[in-house]
PASEBA-1860 file (N, C-alpha, C; in nm, 3 decimals):
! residues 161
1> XXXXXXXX> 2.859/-4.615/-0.963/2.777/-4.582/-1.078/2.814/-4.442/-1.127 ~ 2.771/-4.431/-1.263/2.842/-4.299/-1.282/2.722/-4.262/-1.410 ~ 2.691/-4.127/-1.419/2.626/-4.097/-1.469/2.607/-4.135/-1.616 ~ 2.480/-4.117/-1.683/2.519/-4.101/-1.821/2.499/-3.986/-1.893 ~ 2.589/-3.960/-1.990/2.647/-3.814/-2.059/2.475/-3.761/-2.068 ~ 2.406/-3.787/-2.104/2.223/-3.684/-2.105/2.220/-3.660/-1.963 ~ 2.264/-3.751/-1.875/2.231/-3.715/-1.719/2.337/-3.610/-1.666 ~ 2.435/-3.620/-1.721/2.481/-3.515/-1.708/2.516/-3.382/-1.753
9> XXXXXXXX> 2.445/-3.401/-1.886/2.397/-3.291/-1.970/2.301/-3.215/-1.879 ~ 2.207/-3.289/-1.842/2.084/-3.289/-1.790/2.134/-3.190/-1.610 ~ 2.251/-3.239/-1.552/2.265/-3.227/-1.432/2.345/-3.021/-1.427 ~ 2.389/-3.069/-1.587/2.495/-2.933/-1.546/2.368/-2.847/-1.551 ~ 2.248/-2.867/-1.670/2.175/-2.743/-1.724/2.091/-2.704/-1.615 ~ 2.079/-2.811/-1.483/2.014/-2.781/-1.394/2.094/-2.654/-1.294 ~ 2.222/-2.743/-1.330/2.315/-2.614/-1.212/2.273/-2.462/-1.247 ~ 2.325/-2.497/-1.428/2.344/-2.341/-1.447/2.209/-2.237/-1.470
17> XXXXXXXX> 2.093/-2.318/-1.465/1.971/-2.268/-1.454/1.958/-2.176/-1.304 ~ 2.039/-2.299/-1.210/1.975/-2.224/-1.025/2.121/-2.097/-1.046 ~ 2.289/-2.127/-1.125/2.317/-2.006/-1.077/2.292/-1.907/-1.179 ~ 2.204/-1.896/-1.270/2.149/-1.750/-1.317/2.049/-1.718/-1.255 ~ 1.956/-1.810/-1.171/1.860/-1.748/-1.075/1.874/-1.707/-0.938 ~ 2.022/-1.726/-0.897/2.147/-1.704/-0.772/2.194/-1.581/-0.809 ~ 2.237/-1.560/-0.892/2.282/-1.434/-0.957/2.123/-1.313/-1.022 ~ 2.055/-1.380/-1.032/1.968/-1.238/-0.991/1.903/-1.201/-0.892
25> XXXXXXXX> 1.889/-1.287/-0.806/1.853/-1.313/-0.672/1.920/-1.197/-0.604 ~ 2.078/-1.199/-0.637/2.208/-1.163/-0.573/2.140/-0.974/-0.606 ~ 2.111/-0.936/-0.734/2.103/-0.858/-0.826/2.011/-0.801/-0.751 ~ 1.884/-0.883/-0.721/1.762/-0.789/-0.653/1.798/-0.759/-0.502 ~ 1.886/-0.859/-0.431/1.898/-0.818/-0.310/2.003/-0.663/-0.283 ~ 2.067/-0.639/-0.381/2.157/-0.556/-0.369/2.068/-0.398/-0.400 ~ 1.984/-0.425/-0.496/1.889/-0.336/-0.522/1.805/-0.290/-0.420 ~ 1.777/-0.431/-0.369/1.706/-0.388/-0.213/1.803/-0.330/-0.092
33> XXXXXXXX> 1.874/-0.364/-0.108/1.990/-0.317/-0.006/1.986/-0.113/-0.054 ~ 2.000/-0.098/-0.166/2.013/0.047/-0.201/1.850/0.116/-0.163 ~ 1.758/0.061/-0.184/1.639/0.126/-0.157/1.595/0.098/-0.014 ~ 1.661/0.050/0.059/1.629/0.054/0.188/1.760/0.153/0.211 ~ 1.815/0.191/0.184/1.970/0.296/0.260/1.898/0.422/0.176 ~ 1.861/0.464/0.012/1.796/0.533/0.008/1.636/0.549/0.131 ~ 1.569/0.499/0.131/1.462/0.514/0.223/1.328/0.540/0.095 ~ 1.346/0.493/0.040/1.273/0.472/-0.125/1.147/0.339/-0.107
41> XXXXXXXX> 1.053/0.423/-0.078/0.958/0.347/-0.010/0.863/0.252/-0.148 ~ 0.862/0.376/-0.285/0.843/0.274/-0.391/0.902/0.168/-0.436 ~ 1.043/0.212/-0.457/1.152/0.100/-0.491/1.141/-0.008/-0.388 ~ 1.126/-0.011/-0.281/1.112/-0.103/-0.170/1.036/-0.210/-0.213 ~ 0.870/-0.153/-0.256/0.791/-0.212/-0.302/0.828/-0.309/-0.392 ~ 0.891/-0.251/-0.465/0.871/-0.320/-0.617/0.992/-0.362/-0.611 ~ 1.100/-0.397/-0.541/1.165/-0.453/-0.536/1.157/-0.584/-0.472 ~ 1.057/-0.624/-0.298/1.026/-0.685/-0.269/0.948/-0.810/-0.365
49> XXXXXXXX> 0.825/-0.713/-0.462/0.727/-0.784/-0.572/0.857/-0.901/-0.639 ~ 0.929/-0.820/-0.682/1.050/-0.907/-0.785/1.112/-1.017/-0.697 ~ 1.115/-1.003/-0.610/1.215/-1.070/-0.488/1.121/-1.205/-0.497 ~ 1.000/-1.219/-0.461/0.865/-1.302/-0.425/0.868/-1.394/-0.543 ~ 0.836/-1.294/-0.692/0.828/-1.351/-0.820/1.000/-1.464/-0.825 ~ 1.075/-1.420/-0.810/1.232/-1.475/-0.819/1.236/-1.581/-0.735 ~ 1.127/-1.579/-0.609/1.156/-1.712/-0.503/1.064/-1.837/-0.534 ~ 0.969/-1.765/-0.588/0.847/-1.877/-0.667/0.897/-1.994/-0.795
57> XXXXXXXX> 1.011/-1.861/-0.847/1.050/-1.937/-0.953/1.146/-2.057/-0.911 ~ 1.263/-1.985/-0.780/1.362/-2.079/-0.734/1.273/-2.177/-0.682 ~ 1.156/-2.183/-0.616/1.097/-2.294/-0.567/1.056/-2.371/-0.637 ~ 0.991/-2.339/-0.788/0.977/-2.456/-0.888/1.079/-2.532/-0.942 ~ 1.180/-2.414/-0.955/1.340/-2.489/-1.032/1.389/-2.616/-0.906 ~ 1.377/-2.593/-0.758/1.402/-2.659/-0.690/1.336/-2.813/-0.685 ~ 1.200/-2.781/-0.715/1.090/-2.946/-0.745/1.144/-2.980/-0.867 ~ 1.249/-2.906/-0.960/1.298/-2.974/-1.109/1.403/-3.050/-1.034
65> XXXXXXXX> 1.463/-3.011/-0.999/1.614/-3.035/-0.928/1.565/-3.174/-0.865 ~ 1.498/-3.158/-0.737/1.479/-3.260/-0.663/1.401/-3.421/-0.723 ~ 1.357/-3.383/-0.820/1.277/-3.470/-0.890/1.404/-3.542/-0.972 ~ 1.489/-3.485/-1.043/1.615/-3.553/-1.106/1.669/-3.654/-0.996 ~ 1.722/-3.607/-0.906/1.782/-3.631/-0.810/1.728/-3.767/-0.716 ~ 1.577/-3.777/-0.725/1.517/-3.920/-0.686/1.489/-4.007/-0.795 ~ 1.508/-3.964/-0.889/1.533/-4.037/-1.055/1.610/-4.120/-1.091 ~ 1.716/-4.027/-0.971/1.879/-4.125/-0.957/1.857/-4.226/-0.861
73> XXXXXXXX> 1.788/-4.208/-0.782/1.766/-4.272/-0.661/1.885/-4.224/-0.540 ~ 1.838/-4.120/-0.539/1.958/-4.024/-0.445/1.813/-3.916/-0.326 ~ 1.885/-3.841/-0.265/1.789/-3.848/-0.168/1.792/-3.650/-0.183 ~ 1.635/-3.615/-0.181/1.649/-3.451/-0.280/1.718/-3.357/-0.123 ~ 1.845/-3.355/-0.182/1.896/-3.255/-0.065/2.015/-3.268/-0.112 ~ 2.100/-3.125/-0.037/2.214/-3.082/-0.068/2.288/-3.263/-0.072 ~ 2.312/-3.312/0.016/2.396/-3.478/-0.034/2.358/-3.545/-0.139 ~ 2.225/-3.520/-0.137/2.206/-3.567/-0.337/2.275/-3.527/-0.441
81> XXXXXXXX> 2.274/-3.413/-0.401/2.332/-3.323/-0.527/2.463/-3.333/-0.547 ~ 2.526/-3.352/-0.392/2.682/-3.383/-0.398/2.719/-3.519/-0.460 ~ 2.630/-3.625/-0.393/2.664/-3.749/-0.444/2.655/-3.769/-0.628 ~ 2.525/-3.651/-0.672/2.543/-3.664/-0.809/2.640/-3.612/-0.904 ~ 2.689/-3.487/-0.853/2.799/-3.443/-0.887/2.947/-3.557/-0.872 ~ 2.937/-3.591/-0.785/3.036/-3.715/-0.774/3.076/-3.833/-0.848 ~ 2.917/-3.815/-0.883/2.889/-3.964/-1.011/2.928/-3.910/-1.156 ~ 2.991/-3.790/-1.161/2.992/-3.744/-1.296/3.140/-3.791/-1.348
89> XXXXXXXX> 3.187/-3.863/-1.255/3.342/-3.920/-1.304/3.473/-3.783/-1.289 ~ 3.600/-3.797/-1.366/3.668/-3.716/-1.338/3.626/-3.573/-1.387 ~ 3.561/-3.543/-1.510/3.545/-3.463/-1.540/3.479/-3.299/-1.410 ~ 3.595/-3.235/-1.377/3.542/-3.140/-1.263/3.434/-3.020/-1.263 ~ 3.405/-3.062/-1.416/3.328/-2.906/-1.448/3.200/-2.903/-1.405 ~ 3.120/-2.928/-1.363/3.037/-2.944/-1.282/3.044/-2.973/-1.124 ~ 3.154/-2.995/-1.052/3.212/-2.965/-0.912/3.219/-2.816/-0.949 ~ 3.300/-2.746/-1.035/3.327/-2.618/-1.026/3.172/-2.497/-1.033
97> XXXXXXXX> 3.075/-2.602/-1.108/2.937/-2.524/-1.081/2.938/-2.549/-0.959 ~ 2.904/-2.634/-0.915/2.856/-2.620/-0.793/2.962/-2.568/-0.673 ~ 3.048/-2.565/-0.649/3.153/-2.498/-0.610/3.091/-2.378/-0.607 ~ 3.098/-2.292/-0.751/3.049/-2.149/-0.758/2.857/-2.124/-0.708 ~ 2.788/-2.202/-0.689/2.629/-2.204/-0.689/2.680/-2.188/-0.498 ~ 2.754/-2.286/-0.474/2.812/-2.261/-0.293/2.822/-2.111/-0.213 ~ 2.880/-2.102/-0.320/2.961/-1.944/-0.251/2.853/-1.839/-0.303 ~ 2.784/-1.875/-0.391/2.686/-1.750/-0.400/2.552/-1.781/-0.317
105> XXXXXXXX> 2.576/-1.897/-0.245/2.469/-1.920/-0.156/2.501/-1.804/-0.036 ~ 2.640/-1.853/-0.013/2.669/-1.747/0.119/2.712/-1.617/0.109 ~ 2.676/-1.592/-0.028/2.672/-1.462/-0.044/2.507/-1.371/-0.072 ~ 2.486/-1.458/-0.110/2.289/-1.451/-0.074/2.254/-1.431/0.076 ~ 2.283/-1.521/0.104/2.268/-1.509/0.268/2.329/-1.408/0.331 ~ 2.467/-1.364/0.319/2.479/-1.233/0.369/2.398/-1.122/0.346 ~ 2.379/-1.106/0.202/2.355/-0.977/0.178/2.188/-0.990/0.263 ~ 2.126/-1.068/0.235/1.998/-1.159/0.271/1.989/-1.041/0.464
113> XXXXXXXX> 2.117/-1.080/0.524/2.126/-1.125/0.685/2.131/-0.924/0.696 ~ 2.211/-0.871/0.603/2.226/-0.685/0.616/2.085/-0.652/0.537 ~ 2.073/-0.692/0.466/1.918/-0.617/0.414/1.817/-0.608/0.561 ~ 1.803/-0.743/0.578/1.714/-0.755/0.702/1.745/-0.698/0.851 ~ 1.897/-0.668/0.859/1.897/-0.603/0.982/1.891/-0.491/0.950 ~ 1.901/-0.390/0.807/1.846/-0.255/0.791/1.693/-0.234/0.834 ~ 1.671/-0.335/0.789/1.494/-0.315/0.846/1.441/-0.360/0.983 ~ 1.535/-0.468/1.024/1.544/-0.418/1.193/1.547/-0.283/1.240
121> XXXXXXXX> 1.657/-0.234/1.190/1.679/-0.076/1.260/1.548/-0.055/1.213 ~ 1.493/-0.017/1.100/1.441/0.105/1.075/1.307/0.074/1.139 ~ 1.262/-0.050/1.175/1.131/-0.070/1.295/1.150/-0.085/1.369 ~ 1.272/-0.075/1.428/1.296/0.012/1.580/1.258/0.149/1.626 ~ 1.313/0.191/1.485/1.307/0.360/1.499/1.156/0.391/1.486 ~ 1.113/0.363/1.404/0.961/0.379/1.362/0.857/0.354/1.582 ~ 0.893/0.239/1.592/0.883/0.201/1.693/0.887/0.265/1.833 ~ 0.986/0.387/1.795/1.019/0.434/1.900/0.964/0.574/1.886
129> XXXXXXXX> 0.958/0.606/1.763/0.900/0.736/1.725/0.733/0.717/1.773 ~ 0.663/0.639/1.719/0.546/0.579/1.794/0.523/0.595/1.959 ~ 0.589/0.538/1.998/0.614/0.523/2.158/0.634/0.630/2.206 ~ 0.692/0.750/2.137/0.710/0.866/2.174/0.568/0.969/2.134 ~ 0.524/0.898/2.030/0.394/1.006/1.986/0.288/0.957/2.065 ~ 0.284/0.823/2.109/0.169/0.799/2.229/0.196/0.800/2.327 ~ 0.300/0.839/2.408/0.342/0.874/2.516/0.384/0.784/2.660 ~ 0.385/0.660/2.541/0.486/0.539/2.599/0.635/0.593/2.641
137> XXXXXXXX> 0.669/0.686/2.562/0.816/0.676/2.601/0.816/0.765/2.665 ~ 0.957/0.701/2.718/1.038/0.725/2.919/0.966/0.640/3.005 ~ 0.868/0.574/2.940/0.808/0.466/3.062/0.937/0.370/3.015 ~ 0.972/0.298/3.140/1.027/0.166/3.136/0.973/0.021/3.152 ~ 0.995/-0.084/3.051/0.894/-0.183/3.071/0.995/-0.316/3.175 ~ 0.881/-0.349/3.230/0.928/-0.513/3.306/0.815/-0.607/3.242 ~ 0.836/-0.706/3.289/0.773/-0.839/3.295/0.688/-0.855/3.417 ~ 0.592/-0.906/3.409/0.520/-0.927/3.532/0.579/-1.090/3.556
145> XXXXXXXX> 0.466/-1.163/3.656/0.497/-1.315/3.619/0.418/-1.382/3.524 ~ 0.308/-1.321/3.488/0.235/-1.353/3.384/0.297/-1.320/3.266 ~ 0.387/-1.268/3.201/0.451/-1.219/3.084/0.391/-1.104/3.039 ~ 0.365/-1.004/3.096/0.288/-0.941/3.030/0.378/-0.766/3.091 ~ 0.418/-0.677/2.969/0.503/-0.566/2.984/0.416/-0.455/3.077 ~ 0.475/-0.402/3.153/0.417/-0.357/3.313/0.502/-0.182/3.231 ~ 0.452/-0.105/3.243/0.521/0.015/3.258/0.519/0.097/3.365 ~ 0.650/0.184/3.410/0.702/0.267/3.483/0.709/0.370/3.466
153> XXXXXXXX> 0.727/0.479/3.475/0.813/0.618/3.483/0.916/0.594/3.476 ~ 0.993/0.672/3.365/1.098/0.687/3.357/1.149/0.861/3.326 ~ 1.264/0.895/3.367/1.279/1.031/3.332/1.411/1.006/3.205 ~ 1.358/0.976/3.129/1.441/0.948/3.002/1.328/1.014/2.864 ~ 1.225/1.064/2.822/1.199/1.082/2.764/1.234/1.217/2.712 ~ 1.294/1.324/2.766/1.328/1.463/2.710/1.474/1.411/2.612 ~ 1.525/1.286/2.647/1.637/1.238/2.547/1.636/1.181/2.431 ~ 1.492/1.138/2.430/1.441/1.093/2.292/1.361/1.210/2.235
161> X> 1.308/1.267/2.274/1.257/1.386/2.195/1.348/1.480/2.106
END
């Protein structure tokens, strides 16, 4: 079966809808990436706000998407989408969207995977600065058998200070 030309009118405008919302996605994460290396605790904010607003939207565009896609009688997931792209006959220009919507997935996800381990570190540090202002640190922790963190003495705290 192979599509018909509105369905695939219909299929590209869907692509190129998710990669202008891939591409600002891309846009805010990079923004966030700079206000977390600045240490820009407003920008943080309001960068996050945009981030939330941008995922609400990808989540509705996604119930557009998936709703086409069982229309076809195809099943709403990445193999739907492939199989519909497939049905579009030779014409590749729409493999090449999605091709490009691919790679800015895993480029979302990177930047996605360093944003978030910046903020690993930085609630470590926070973490430890804490631990040091209540006078947790240089204790060393174990496990009991109950799971529960047991502290020690440690003579390591004049190294964190």
């Amino acid at each position: 079966m192979q599509l018909s030309p509105t369905q695939k009118q219909a299929l590209s405008n869907l692509l190129d809808e998710e990669l202008i919302m891939a591409e600002s996605m891309y846009s805010l994460l990079e923004r966030e990436y700079e206000a977390l290396t600045d240490g820009d605790p407003e920008s943080i904010t309001t960068t996050s706000k945009k981030k939330l607003e941008q995922l609400q939207e990808m989540e509705q565009h996604l119930a557009q998407v998936n709703l086409f896609l069982l229309e076809l009688g195809l099943t709403a997931d990445t193999r739907g989408a492939e199989q519909a792209i497939a049905m579009t006959g030779p014409d590749r220009a729409l493999q090449s969207k999605w091709d490009e919507l691919r790679s800015m997935e895993i480029k979302l996800q990177r930047q996605n995977e360093i944003n978030g381990g910046i903020i690993t570190i930085g609630q470590r540090r926070v973490k430890q600065a804490l631990d040091i202002l209540s006078g947790k640190a240089g204790l060393t922790g174990t496990y009991s058998q109950d799971g529960e963190t047991k502290f020690g003495k440690s003579n390591g705290l004049h190294t964190k200070a």
